[in-house]
C-alpha positions as CSV (number, residue, x, y, z in Angstrom):
1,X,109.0,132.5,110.0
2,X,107.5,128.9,110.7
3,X,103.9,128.5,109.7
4,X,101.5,125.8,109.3
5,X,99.5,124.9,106.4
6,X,97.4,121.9,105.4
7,X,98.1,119.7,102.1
8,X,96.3,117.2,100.4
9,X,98.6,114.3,99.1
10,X,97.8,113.8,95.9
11,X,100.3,110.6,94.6
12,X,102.8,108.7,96.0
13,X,105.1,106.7,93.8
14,X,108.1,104.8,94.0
15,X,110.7,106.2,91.7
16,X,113.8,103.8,92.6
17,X,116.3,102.4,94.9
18,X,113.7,102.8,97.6
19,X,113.1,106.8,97.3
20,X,109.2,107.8,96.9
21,X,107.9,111.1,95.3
22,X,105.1,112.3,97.5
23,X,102.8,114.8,95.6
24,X,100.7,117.5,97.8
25,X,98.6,120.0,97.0
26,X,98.7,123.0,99.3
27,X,95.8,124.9,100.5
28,X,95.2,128.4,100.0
29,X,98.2,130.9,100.6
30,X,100.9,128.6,100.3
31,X,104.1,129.4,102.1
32,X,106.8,130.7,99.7
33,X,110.3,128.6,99.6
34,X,113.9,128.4,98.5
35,X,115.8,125.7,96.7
36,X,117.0,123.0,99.1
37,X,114.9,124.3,102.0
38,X,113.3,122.0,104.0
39,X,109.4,121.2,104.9
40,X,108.6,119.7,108.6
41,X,105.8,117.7,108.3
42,X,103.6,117.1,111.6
43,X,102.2,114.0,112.4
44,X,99.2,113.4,114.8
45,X,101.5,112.6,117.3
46,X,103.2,115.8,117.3
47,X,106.2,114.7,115.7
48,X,108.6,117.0,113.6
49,X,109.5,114.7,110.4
50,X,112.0,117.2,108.1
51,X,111.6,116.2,104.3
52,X,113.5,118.1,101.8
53,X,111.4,119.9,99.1
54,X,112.5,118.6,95.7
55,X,109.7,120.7,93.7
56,X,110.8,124.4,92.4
57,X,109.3,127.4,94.2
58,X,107.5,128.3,91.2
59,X,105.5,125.2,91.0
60,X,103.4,126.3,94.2
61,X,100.4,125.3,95.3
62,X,101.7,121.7,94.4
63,X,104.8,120.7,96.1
64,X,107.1,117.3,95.6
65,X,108.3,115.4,98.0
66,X,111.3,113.2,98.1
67,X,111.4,110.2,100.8
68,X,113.4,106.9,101.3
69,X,112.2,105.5,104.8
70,X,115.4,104.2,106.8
71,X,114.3,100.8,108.5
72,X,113.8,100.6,111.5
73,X,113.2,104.5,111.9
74,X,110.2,106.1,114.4
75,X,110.0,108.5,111.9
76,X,109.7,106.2,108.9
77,X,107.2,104.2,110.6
78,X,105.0,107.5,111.1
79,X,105.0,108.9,107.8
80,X,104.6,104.7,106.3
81,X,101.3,104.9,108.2
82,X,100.6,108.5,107.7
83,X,100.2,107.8,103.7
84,X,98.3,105.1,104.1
85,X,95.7,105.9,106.4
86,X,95.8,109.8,105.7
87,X,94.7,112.1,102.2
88,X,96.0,115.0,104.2
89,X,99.5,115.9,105.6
């Protein structure tokens, strides 16, 4: 079941070929996963952005990110701003 919880992003970093690693730390009771599930992330907007979780379950409360921004993307553009303006997802 869906549920929303509050992150703080720790690091982003460029690994490559135009894919970032976004590090968060989640708050308290994080939400528990499986491999190759998927994390919505909400913008201030409302907008749904799906990234896929490339951190094991067992790493919890921090949690990796993998992202590679398509140009020209709404979505892209949101999370782009998002990391720079925000420390909290």
């Amino acid at each position: 079941m869906p549920r929303e919880v509050s992150a703080v992003i720790e690091r982003v970093a460029a690994l490559g070929a135009g894919v970032f690693e976004i590090g968060l730390k989640l708050g308290e009771s994080p939400p528990s996963f499986l491999p190759g599930q998927y994390l919505l992330v909400i913008d201030p907007s409302g907008a749904r952005i799906a990234f896929s979780i490339a951190s094991p379950p067992q790493a919890l409360p921090d949690l990796v990110l993998h992202y590679r921004p398509t140009p020209g993307s709404d979505d892209a553009q949101r999370i782009d701003r998002l990391l720079k303006t925000s420390k909290t997802l």
